[in-house]
C-alpha positions in Angstrom: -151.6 28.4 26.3 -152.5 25.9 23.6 -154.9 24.1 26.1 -156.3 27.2 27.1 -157.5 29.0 23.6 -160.6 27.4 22.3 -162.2 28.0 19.3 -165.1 30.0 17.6 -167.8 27.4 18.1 -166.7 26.5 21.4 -168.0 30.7 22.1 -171.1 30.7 20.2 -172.3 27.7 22.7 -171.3 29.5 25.7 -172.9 32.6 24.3 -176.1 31.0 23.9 -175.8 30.3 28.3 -178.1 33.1 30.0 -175.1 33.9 32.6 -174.7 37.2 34.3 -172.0 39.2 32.8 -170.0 40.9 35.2 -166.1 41.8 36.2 -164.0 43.7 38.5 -160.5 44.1 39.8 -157.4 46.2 40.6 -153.8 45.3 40.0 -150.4 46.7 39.1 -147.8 46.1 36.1 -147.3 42.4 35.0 -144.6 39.9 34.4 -144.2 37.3 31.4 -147.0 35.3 29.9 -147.7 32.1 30.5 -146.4 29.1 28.5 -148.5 26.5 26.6 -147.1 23.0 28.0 -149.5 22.1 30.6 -148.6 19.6 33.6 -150.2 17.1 35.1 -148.3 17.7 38.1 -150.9 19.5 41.1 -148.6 19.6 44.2 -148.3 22.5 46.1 -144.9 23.8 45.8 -142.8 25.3 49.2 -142.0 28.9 47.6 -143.9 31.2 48.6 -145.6 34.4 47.0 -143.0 36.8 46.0 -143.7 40.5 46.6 -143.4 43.5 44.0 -146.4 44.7 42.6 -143.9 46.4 39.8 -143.7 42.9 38.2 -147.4 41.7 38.8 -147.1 39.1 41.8 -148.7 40.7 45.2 -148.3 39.7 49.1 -150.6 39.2 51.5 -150.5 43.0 52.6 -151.7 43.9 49.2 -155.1 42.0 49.5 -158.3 43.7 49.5 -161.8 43.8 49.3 -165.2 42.7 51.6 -165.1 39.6 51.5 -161.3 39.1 52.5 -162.9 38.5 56.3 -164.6 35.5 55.3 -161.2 33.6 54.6 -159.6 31.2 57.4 -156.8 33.1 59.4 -153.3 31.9 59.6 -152.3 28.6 57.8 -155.5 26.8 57.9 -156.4 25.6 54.9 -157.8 29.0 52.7 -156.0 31.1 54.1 -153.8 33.7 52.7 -150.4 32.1 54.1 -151.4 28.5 52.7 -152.5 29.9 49.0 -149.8 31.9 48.7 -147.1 29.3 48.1 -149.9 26.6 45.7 -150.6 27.1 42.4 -153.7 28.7 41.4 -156.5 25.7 40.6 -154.9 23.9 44.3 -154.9 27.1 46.1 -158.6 28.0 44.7 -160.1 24.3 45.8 -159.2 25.5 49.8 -161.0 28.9 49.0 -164.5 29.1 51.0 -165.2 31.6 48.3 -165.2 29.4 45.5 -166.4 26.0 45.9 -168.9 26.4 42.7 -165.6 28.2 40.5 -163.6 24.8 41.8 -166.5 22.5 40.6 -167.2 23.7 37.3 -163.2 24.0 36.6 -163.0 20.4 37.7 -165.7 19.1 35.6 -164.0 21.0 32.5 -160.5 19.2 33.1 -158.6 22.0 33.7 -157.1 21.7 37.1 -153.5 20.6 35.8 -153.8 23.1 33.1 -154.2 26.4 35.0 -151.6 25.2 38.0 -149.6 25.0 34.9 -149.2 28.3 34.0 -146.2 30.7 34.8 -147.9 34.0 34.9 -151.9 34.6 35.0 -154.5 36.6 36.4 -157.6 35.2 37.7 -161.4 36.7 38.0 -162.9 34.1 40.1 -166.8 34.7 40.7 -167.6 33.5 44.2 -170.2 31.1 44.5 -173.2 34.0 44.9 -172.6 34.3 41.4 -172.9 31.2 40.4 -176.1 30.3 43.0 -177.6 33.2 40.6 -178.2 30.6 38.2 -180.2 28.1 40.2 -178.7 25.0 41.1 -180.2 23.0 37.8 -178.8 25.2 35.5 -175.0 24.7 37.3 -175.7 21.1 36.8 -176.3 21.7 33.3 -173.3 23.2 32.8 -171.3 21.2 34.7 -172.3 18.5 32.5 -171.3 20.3 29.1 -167.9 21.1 29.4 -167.4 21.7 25.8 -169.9 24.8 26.6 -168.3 26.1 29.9 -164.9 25.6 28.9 -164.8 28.6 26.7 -166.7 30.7 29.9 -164.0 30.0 32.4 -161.4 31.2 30.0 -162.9 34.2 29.7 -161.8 34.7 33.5 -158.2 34.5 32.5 -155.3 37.0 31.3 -152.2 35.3 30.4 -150.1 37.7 31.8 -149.8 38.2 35.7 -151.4 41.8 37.0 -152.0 43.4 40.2 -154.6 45.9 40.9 -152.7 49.2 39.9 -151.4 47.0 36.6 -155.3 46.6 36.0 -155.8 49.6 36.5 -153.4 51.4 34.7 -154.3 48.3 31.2 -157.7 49.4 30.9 -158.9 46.8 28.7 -157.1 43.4 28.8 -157.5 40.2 26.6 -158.5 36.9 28.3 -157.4 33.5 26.4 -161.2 33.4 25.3 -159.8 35.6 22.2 -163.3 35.2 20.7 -164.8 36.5 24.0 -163.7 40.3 23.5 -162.0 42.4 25.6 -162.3 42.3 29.3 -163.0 46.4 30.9 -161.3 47.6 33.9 -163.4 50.7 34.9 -162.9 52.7 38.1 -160.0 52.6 40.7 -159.0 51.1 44.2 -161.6 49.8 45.7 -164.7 50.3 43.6 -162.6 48.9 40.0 -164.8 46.8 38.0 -164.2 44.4 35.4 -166.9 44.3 33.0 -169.1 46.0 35.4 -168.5 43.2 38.2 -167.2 44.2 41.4 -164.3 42.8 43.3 -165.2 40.9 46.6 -161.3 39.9 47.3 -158.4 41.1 45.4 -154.9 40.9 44.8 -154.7 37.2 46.4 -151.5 36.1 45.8 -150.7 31.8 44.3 -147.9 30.7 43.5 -148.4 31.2 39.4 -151.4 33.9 39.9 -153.3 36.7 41.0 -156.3 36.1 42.0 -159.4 38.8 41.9 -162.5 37.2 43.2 -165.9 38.8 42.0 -169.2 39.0 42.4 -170.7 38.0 38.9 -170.0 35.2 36.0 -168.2 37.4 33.2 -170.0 36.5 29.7 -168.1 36.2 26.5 -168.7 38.5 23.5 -170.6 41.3 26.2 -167.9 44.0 25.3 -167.5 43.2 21.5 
């Protein structure tokens, strides 16, 4: 996860962002963490999500949430069936729910990096939460990737969880170390993560679970 940690400065800019702080989700046990050699590699490989929620990795049965209606059906592009066998940055760039998530982890460089991983959870705000901040300020952001590096990775666990997993860790760590702990509060349905609510969980990728919610998670809010 070399690629993936940043360090204390890199937090004390993104602290200084006025974002929303938010989280949500709900997920079972995990599997292994993932390793630090990222690849440049971004093809979609043919395998496709594994079931179990005992080791972390969830099928499309296991997906829930309001905003699981708004994804294409059968294997258009989006959809559940063509996610489930990408890795998570590729499957996320077919997402309708995350076209703004996609931009800003484009503009930071870390595509290869996250389809990389082995084993990760995801908390992808959908793009309400980043249209929160106005369309200038994204730019802004978008622009400084030294700044919203450290903010995406706050939105990561490098370890693989479903929703009863979540629920059952309580608080988690995200490879924003300097960020703080993220909070898993509540059950089923109405789980947050650091108060945000989950629109779509328990998406399945290839290398990650995927919880998308309904706010931009701030680092250093549950210090």
């Amino acid at each position: 996860m070399r690629n993936l940690r940043i360090a204390g400065i890199g937090l004390t800019a993104a602290a200084a962002l006025t974002l929303t702080a938010c989280g949500s989700s709900d997920s079972a046990s995990s599997s292994s963490s993932s390793t630090p050699a990222p690849s440049s590699s971004m093809a979609a490989p043919s395998s496709s999500a594994a079931s179990g929620s005992a080791d972390g990795v969830t099928t499309n049965a296991d997906v829930f949430g309001p905003a699981c209606s708004q994804l294409p059906q059968g294997s258009a592009p989006g959809s559940l069936d063509s996610m489930g066998p990408q890795p998570v940055a590729s499957a996320a760039s077919t997402n309708p729910l995350l076209t703004k998530l996609v931009a800003a982890v484009k503009a930071t460089n870390l595509v290869d990096t996250l389809n990389s991983q082995q084993a990760i959870t995801v908390f992808a705000p959908a793009d309400p939460a980043f249209a929160a901040l106005g369309d200038a300020k994204f730019a802004e952001l978008a622009g400084k990737p030294a700044e919203l590096a450290p903010i995406l990775q706050y939105h990561v666990v490098g370890k693989r969880y479903d929703a009863k997993g979540l629920e059952s860790a309580g608080t988690l760590e995200s490879l924003n170390t300097a960020g703080g702990p993220l909070k898993i509060e509540g059950s089923g349905e109405n789980m947050t993560v650091n108060g945000a609510k989950i629109l779509c969980g328990n998406i399945p990728t290839k290398n990650a679970t995927v919880f998308v919610i309904d706010k931009v998670l701030t680092p250093g809010t549950n210090k």
